[in-house]
DSSP file (Angstrom, degrees, kcal/mol; ACC not computed):
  #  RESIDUE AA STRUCTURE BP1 BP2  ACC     N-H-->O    O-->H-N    N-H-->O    O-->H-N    TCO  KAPPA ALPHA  PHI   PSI    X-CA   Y-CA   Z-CA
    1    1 A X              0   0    0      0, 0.0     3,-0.0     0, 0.0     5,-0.0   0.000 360.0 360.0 360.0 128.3  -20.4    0.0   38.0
    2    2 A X     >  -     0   0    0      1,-0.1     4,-1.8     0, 0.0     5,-0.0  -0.090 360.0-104.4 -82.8 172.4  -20.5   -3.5   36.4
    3    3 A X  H  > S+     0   0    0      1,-0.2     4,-2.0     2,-0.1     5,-0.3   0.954 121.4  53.6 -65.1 -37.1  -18.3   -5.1   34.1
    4    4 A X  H  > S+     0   0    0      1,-0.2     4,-0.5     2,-0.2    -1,-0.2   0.751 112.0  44.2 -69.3 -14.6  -20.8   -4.6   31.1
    5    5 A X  H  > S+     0   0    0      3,-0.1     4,-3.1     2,-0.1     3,-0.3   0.911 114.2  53.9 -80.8 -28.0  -21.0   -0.5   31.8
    6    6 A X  H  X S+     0   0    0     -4,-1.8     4,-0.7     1,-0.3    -2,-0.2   0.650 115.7  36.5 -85.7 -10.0  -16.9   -0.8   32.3
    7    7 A X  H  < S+     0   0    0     -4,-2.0    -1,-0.3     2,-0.2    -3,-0.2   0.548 114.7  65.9-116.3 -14.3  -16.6   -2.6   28.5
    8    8 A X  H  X S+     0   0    0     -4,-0.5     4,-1.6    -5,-0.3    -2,-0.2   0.955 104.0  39.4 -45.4 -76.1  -19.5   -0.1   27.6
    9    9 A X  H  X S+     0   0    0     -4,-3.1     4,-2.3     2,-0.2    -2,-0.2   0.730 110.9  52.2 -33.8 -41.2  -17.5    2.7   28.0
   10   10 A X  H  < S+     0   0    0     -4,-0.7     4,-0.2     2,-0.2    -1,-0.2   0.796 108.8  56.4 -76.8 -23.1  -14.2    1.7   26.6
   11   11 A X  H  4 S+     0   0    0     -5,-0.1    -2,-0.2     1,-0.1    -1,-0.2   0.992 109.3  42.2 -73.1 -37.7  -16.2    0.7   23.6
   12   12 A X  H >< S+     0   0    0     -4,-1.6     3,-3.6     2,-0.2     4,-0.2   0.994 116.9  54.3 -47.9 -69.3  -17.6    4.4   23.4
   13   13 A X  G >< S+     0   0    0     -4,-2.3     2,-4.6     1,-0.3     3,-3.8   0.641 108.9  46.4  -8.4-123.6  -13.7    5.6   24.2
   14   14 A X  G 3  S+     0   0    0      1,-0.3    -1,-0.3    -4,-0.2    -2,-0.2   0.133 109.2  53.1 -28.7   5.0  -12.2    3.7   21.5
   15   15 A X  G <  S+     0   0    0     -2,-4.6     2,-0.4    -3,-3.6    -1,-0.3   0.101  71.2 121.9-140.2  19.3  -14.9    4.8   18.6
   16   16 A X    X>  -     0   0    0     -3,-3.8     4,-2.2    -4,-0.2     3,-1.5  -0.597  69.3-139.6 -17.3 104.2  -14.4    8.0   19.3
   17   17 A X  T 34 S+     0   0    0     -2,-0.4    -1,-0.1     1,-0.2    -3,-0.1   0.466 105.0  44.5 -91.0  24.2  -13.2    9.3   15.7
   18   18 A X  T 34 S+     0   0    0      3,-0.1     4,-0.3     2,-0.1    -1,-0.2   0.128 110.2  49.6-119.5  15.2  -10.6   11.5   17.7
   19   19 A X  T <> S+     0   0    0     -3,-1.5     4,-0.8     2,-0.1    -2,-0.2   0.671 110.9  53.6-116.8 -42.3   -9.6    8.8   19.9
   20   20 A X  H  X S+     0   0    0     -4,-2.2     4,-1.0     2,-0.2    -3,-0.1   0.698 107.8  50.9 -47.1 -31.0   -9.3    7.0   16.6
   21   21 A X  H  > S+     0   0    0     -5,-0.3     4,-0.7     2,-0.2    -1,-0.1   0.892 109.0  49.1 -78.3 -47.8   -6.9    9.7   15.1
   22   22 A X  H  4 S+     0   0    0     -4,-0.3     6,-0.3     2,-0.2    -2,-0.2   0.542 112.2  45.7 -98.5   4.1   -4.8    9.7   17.8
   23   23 A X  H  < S+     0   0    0     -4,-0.8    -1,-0.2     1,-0.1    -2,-0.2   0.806 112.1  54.1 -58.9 -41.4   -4.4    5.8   17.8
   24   24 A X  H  < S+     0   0    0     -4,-1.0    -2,-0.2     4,-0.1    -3,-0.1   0.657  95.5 116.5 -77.8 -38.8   -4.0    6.1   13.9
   25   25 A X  S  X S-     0   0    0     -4,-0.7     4,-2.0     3,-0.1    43,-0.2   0.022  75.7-123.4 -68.0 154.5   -0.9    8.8   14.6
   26   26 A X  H  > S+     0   0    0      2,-0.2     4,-1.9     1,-0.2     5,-0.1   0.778 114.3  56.2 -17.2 -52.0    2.7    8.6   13.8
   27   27 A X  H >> S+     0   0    0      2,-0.3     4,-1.9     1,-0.2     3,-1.3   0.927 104.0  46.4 -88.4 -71.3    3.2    9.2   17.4
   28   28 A X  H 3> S+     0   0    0     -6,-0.3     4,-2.0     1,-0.3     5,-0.3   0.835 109.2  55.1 -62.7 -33.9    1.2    6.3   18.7
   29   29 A X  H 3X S+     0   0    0     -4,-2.0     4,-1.5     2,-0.2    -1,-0.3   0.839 108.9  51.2 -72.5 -17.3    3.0    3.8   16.0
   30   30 A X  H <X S+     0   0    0     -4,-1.9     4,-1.7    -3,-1.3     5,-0.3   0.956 115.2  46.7 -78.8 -37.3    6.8    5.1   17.7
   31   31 A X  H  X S+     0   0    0     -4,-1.9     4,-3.9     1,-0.2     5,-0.2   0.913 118.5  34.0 -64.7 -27.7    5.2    4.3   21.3
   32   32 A X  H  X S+     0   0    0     -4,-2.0     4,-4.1    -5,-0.3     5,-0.4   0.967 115.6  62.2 -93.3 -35.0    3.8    1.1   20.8
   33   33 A X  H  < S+     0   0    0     -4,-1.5     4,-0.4    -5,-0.3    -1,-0.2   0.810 114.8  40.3 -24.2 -45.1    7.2    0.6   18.2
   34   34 A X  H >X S+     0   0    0     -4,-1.7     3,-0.8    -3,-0.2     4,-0.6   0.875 111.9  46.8 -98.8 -24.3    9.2    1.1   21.4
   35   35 A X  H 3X S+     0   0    0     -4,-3.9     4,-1.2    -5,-0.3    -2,-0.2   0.800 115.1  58.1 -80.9  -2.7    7.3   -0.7   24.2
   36   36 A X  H 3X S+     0   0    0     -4,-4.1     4,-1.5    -5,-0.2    -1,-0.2   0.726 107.5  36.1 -34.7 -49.1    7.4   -3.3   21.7
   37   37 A X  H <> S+     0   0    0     -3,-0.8     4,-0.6    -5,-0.4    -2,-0.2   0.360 114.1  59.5-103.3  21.2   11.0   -3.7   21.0
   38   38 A X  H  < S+     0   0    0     -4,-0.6     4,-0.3     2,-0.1    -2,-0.2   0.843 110.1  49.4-102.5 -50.1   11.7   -3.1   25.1
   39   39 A X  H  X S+     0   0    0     -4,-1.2     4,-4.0     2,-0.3    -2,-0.1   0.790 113.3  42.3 -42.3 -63.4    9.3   -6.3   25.3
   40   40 A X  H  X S+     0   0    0     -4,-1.5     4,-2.8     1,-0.3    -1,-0.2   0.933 111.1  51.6 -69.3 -53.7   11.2   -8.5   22.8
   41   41 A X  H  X S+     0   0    0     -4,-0.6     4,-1.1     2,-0.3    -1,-0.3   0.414 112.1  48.2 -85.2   0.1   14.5   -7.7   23.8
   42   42 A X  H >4 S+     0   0    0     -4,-0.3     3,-0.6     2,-0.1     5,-0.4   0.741 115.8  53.0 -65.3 -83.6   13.4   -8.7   28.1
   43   43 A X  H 3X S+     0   0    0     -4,-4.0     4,-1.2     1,-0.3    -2,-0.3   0.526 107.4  40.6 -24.8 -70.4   12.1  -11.6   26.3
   44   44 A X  H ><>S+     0   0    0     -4,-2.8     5,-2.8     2,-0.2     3,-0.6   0.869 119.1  51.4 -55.1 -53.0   15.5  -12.6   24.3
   45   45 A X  G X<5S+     0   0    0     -4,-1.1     3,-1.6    -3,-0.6     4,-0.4   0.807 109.2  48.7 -56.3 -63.6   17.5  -11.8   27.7
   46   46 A X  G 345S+     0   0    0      1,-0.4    -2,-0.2     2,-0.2    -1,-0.2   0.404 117.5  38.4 -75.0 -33.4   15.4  -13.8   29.7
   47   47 A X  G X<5S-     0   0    0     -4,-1.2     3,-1.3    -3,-0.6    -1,-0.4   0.307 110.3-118.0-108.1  20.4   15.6  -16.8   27.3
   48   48 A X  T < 5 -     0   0    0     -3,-1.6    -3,-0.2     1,-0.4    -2,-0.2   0.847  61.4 -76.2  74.3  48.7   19.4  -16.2   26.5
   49   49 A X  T > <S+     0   0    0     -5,-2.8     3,-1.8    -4,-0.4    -1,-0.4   0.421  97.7 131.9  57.3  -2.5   18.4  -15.7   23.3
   50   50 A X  T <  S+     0   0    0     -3,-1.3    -1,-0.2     1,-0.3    -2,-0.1   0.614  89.6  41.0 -66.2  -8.4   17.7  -19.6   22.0
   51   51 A X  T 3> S+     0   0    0     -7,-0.3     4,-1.5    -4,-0.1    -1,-0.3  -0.196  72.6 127.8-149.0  75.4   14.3  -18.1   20.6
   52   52 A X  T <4 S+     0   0    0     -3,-1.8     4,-0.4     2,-0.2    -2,-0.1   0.644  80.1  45.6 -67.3 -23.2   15.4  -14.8   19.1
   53   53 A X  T  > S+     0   0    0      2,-0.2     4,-2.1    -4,-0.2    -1,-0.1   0.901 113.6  51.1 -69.6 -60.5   13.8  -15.6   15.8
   54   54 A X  H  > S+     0   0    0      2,-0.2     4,-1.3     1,-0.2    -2,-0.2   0.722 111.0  47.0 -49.3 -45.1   10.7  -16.8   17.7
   55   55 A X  H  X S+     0   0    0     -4,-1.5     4,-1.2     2,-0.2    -1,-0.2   0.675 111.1  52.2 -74.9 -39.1   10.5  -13.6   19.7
   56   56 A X  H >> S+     0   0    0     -4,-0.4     3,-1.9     2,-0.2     4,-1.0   0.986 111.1  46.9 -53.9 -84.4   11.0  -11.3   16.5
   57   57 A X  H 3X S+     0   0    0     -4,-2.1     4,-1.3     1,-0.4     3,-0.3   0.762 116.2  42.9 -62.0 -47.8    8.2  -13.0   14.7
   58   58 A X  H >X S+     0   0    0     -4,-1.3     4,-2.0     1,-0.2     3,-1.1   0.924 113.8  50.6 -84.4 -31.6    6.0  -12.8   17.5
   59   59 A X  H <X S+     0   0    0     -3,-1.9     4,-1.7    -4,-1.2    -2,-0.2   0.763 108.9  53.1 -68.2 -39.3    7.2   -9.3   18.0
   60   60 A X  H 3< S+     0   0    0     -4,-1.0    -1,-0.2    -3,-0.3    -2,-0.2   0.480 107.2  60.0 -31.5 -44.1    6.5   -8.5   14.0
   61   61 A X  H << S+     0   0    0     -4,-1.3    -2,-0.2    -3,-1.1    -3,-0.1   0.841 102.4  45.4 -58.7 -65.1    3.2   -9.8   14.8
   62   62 A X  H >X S+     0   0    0     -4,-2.0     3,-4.1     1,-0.2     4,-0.7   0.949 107.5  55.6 -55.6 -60.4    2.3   -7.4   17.3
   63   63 A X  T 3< S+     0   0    0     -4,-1.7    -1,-0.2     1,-0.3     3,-0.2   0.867  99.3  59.8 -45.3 -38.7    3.3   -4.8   15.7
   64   64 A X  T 34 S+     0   0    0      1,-0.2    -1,-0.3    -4,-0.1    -2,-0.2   0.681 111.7  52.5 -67.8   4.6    0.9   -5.6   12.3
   65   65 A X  T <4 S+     0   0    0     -3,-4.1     2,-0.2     0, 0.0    -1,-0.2   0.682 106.9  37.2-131.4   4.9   -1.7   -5.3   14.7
   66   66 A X  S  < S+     0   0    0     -4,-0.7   -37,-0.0    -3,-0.2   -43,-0.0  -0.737  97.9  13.8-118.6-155.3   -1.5   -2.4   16.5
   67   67 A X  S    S-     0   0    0     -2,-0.2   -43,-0.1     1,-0.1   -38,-0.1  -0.019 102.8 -44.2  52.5-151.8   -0.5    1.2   15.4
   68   68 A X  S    S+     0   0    0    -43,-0.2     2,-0.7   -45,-0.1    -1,-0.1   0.993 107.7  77.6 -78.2 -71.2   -0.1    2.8   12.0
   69   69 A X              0   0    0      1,-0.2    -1,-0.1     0, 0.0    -3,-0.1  -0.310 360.0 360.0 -50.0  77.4    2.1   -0.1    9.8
   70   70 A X              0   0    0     -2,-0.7    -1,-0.2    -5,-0.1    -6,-0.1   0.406 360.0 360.0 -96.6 360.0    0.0   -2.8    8.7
């Protein structure tokens, strides 16, 4: 199996319209909500916080672009 059958498939996957639904859910915007803010807050300990702002925004970012909350 090639790359182009493996990027074939996930493109089928993902336009599913129940694979769509359950992206779309409440459910899926608290998961990505938390490995989101688990992300940002490594990140801010790791840089001792000197780009907490930076790391928010970017973190803000993420969020408008997956899940529910646009």
């Amino acid at each position: 199996m090639g790359i182009d059958d493996i990027t074939g498939k996930a493109q089928e996957f993902l336009n599913d319209n129940k694979v769509k639904e359950a992206l779309d859910s409440q459910q899926a915007e608290d998961i990505s909500d938390k490995l989101l803010d688990g992300v940002a807050g490594f990140a801010d300990n790791l840089t001792g916080g000197k780009f907490s702002e930076q790391i928010e925004g970017a973190r803000d970012a993420a969020d408008g672009a997956v899940g529910t909350e646009k």
